[in-house]
C-alpha positions as CSV (number, residue, x, y, z in Angstrom):
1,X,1.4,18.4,5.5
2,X,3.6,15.9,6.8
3,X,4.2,15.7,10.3
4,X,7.9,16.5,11.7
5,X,9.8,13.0,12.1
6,X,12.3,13.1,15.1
7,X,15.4,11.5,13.8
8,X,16.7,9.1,16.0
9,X,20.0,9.5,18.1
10,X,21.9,6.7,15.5
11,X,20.7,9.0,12.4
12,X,22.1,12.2,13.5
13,X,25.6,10.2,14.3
14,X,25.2,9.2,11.2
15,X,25.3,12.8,10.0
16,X,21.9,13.6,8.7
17,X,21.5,16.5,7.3
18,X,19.4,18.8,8.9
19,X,18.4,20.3,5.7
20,X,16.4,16.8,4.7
21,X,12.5,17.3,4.8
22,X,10.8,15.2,7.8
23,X,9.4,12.6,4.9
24,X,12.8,12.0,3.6
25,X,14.3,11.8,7.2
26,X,12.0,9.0,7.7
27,X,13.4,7.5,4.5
28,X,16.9,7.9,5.9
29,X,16.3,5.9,8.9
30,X,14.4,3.2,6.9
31,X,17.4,2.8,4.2
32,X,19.8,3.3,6.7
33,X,18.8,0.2,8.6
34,X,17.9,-1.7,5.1
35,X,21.1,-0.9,3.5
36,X,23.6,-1.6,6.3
37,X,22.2,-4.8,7.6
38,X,23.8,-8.3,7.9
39,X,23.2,-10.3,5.4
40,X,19.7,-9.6,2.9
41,X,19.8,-6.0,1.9
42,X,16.2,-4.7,2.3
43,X,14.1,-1.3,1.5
44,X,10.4,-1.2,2.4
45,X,8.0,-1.4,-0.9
46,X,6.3,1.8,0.5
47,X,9.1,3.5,-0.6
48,X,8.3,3.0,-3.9
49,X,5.6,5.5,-4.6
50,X,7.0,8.7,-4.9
51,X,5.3,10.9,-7.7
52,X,7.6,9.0,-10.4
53,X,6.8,5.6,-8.9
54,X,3.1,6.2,-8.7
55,X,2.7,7.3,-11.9
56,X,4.7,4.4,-13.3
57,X,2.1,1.9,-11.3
58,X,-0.8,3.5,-12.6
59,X,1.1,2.5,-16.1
60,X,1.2,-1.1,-15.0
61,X,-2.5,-1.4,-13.7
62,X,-3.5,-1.3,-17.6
63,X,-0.5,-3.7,-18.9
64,X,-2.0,-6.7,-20.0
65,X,-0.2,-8.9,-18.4
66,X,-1.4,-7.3,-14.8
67,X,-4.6,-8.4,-14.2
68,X,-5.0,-7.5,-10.4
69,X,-6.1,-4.1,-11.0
70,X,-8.6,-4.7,-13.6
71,X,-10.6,-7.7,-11.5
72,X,-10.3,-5.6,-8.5
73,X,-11.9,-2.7,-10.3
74,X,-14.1,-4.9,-11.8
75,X,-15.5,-6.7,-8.8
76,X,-16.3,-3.5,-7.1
77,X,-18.2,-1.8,-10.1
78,X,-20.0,-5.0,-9.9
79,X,-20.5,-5.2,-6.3
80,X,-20.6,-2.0,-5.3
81,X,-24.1,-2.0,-4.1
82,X,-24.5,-4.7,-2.6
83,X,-21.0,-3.6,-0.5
84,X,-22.1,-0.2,0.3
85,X,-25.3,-1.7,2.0
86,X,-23.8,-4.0,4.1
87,X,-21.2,-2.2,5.7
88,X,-23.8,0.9,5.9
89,X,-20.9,3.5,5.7
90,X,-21.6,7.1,6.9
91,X,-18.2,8.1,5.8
92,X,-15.1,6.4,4.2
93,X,-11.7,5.9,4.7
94,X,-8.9,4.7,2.0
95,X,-5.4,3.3,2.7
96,X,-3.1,4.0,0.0
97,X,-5.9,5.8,-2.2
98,X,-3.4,6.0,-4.9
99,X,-5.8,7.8,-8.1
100,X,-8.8,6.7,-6.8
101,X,-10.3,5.6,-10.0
102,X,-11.4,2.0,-8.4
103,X,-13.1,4.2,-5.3
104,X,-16.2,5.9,-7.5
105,X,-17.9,3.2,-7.8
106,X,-18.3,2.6,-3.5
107,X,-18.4,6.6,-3.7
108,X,-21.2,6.6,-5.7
109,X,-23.3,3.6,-4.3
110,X,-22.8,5.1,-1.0
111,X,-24.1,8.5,-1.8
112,X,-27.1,6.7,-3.3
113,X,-28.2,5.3,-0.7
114,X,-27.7,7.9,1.7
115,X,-29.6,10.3,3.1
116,X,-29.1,13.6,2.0
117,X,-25.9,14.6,5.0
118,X,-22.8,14.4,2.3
119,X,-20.2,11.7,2.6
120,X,-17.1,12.0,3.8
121,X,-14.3,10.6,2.2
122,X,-10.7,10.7,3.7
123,X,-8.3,9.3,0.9
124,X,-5.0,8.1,2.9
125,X,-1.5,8.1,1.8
126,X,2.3,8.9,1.9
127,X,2.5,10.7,-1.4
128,X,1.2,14.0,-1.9
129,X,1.0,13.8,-5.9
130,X,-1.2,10.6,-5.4
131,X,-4.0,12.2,-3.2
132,X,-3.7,15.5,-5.8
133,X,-4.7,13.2,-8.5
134,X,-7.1,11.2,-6.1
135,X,-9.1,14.2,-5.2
136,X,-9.0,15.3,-9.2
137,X,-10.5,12.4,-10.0
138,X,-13.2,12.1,-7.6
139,X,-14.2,16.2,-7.1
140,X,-16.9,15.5,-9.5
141,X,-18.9,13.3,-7.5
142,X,-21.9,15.8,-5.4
143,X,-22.3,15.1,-2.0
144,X,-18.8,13.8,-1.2
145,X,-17.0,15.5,1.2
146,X,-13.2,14.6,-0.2
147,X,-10.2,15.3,2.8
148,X,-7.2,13.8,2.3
149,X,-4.7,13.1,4.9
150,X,-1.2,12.6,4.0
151,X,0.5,10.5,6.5
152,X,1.3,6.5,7.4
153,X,-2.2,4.4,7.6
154,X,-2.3,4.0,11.0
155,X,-1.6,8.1,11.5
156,X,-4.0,8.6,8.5
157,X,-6.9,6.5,10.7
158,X,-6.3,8.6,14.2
159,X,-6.7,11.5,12.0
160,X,-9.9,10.8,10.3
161,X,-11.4,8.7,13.3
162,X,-10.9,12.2,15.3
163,X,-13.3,13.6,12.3
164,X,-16.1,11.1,12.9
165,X,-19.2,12.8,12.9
166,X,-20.9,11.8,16.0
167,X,-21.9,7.9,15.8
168,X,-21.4,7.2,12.0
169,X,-20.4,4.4,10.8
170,X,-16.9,4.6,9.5
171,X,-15.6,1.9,6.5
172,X,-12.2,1.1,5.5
173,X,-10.8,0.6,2.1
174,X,-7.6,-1.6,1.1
175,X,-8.2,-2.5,-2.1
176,X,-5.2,-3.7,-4.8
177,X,-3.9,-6.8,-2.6
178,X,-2.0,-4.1,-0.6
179,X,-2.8,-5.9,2.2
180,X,-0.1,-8.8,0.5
181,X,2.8,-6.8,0.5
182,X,2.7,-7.7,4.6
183,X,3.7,-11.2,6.0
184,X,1.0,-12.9,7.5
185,X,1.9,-12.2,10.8
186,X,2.5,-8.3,9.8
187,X,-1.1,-8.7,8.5
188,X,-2.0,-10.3,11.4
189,X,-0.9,-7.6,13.6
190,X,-2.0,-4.5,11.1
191,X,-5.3,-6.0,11.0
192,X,-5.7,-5.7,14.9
193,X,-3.8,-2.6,15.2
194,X,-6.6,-1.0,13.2
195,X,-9.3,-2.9,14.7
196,X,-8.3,-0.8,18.4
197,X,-8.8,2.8,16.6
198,X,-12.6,1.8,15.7
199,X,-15.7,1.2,17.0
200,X,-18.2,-1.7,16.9
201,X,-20.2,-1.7,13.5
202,X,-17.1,0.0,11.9
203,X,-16.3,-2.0,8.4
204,X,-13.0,-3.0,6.5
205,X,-13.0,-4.1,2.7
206,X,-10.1,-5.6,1.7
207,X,-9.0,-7.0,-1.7
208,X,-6.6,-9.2,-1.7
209,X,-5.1,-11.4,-5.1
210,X,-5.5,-15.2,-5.1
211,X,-2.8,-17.7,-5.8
212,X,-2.7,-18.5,-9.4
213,X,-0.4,-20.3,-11.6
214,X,3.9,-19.4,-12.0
215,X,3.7,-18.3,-15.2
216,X,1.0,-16.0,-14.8
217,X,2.4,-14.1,-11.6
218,X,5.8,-13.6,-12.9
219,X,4.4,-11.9,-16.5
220,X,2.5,-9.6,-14.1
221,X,5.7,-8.2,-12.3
222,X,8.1,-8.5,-14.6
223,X,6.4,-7.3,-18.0
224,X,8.1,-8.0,-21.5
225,X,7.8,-3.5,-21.7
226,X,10.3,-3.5,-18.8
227,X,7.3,-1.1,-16.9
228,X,8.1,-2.7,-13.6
229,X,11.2,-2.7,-14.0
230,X,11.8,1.1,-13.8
231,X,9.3,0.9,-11.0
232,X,11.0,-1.1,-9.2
233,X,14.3,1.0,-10.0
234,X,13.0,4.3,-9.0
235,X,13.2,3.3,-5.5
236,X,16.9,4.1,-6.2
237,X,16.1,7.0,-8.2
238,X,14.2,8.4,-5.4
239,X,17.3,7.5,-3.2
240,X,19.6,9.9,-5.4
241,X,16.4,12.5,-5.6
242,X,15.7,12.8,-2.1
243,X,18.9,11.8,0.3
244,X,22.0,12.5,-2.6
245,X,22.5,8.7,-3.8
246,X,24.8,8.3,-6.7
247,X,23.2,5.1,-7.4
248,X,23.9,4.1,-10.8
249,X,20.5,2.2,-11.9
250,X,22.1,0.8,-15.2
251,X,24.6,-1.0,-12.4
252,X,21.4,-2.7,-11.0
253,X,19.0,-5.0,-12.6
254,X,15.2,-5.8,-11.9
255,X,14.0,-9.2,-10.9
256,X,11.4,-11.1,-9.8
257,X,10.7,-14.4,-8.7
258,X,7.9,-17.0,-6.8
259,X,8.7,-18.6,-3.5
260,X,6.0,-21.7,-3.6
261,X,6.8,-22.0,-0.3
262,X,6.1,-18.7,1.3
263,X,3.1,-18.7,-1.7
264,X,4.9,-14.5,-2.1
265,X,6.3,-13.2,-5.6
266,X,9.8,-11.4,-4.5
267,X,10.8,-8.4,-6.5
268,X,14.8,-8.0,-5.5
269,X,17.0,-5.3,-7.4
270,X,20.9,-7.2,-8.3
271,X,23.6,-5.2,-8.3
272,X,25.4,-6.5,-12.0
273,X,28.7,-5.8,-10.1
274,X,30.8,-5.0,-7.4
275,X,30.5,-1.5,-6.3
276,X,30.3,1.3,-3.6
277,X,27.4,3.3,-3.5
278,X,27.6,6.8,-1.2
279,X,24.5,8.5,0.5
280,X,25.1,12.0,1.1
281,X,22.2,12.9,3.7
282,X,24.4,10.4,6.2
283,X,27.9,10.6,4.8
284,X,28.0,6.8,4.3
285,X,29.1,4.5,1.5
286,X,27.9,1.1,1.4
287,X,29.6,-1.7,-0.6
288,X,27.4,-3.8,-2.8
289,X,29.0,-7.6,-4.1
290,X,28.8,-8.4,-7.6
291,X,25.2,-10.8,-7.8
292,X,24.3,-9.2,-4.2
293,X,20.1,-7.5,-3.8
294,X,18.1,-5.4,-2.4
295,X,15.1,-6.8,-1.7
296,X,11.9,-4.2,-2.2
297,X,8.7,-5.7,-2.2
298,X,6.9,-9.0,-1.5
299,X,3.4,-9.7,-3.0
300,X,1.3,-12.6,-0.8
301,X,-1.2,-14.3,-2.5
302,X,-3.8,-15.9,-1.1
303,X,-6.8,-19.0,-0.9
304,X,-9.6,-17.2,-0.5
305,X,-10.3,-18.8,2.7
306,X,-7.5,-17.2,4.5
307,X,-8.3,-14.0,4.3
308,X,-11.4,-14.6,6.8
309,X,-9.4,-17.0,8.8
310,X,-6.8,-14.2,9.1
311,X,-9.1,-11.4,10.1
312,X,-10.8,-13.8,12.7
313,X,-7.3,-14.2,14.6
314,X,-7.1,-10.2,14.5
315,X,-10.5,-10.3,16.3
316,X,-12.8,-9.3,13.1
317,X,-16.0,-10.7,11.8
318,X,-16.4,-11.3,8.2
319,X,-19.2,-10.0,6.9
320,X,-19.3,-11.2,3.1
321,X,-16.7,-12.0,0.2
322,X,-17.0,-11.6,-3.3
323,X,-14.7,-13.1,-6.1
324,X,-13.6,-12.6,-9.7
325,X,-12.7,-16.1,-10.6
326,X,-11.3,-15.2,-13.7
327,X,-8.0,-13.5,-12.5
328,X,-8.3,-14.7,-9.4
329,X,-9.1,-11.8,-7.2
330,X,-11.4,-11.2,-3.7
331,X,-12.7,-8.6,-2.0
332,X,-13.7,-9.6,2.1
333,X,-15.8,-7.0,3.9
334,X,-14.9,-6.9,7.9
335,X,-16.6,-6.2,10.7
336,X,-15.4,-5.0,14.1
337,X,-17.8,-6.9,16.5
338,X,-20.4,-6.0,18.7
339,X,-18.3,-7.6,21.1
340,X,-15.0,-6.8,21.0
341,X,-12.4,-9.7,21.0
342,X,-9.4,-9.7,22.9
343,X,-5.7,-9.4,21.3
């Protein structure tokens, strides 16, 4: 259940209507301040997994052309035991579960080496239809103890951290390069965020997608099917579902692109014209130029060096790191110190 979302002074001047589920009045406030901003028009790529969106991404995790999934999935079938052991997990936590498909195989391992208490398993994320499917997909495993909580990461940790069963060992999941869709200082500051809600000996496995050539990380977000791009358009969809939109999505078109620079792929939806868009749940138009985006999601990829660097500035030890060298894919297990670090 999702919990109630005050909606913020500005919002209600705004005229929100009161009718709006909490979820979707958080999505008001977050296009709200994308939509009407100077300059770059921005909506958060979290936003992009309603039920449509997340079944469309489960679509594109077995497009050829996406290889991410598949090396992540890989690795960790591989690896699995060798993970499970050294992080010593007496129950597990997953931001942004999505299906949970990738997630048996640490499931299993863990309730293999064991002792007989079941595992807990507390599948985290924003959309309800992805942690029904998640907990279809793992109730066959025996001993596992599945409770999912549907709410923000950091929410989602409080929640199952308040569940740990005296002294056990809790670990972390964020697998799929999630962790890329944040800028290295929002990483930065995530990373230590979470750190303060655990204990020492608590463990964090992140997967995270390696640099890799142009050619090769624009096929995987803008496939020749056109998958990603009605992903990628069903953030406005979701906008006309849930807050009234009349978005026209054959108005906007999908792109995406590499910034060498920033080493990020940018997805961006163009408006193919000049046109006024109106939002019923705040009583607003907003005026799109012809060429003008909306910027939805950036994807980091990484050296596979940085992600320990990274973790060591948020005050966490690195245990171990495995890697798929064919994609170009990592998996880093974390560690929050005996010790703890300041920051």
């Amino acid at each position: 259940m999702s919990a109630t979302i005050a909606v913020a002074p500005g919002l209600a001047a705004a005229g929100l209507s009161k009718s709006v589920p909490s979820l979707s009045q958080e999505l008001v406030g977050e296009v709200l301040r994308g939509l009407t901003r100077r300059g770059q028009k921005t909506l958060p790529a979290s936003w992009l997994y309603d039920a449509i969106g997340s079944a469309l991404f489960e679509v594109i995790t077995l497009l050829p052309e996406y290889g991410l999934t598949r090396a992540d999935a890989g690795l960790l079938e591989r690896k699995a035991d060798e993970i499970v052991a050294a992080g010593s997990p007496g129950a597990i936590v997953e931001l942004g579960s999505g299906s949970g498909t990738k997630t048996r195989f640490l499931l299993e391992a863990a309730v293999r080496q064991q002792s007989p208490t079941s595992l807990g398993y507390f599948p985290i994320d924003i959309s309800s239809a992805a942690l029904e499917s998640c907990a279809k997909v793992l109730a066959a495993i025996e001993d596992v103890a599945i409770q999912p909580i549907e709410a923000s990461y950091l929410e989602g940790i409080r929640a199952a951290v308040s569940r740990r069963r005296g002294r056990e060992r809790l670990m972390l999941l964020f697998l799929g390069s999630t962790i890329g869709n944040l800028s290295p200082a929002e990483a930065a500051g995530f990373l230590r965020a979470i750190r303060r809600l655990l204990q020492p000996g608590d463990t964090m496995l992140i997967g995270a997608d390696l640099v890799k050539p142009e050619a090769r990380l624009l096929r995987a977000y803008d496939d020749p099917t056109g998958v990603t791009a009605a992903f990628n358009l069903n953030l406005l969809g979701r906008i006309n579902r849930e807050l009234g939109g009349d978005f026209c999505l054959a108005r906007f078109r999908h792109e995406a692109s590499w910034n060498p620079k920033r080493s990020r792929v940018e997805m961006h939806l163009r408006s193919l014209e000049a046109q006024r868009v109106r939002i019923a749940a705040f009583d607003l138009e907003i005026a799109f130029r012809a060429e003008e985006t909306i910027w939805t999601e950036s994807s980091y990829k990484f050296e596979a060096g940085e992600i320990p660097a990274l973790a060591a500035r948020a005050g966490w030890h690195t245990v171990s790191q495995w890697i798929d060298y064919d994609w170009g894919f990592a998996e880093t297990l974390l560690a929050v110190p005996r010790i703890a670090k300041h920051g």
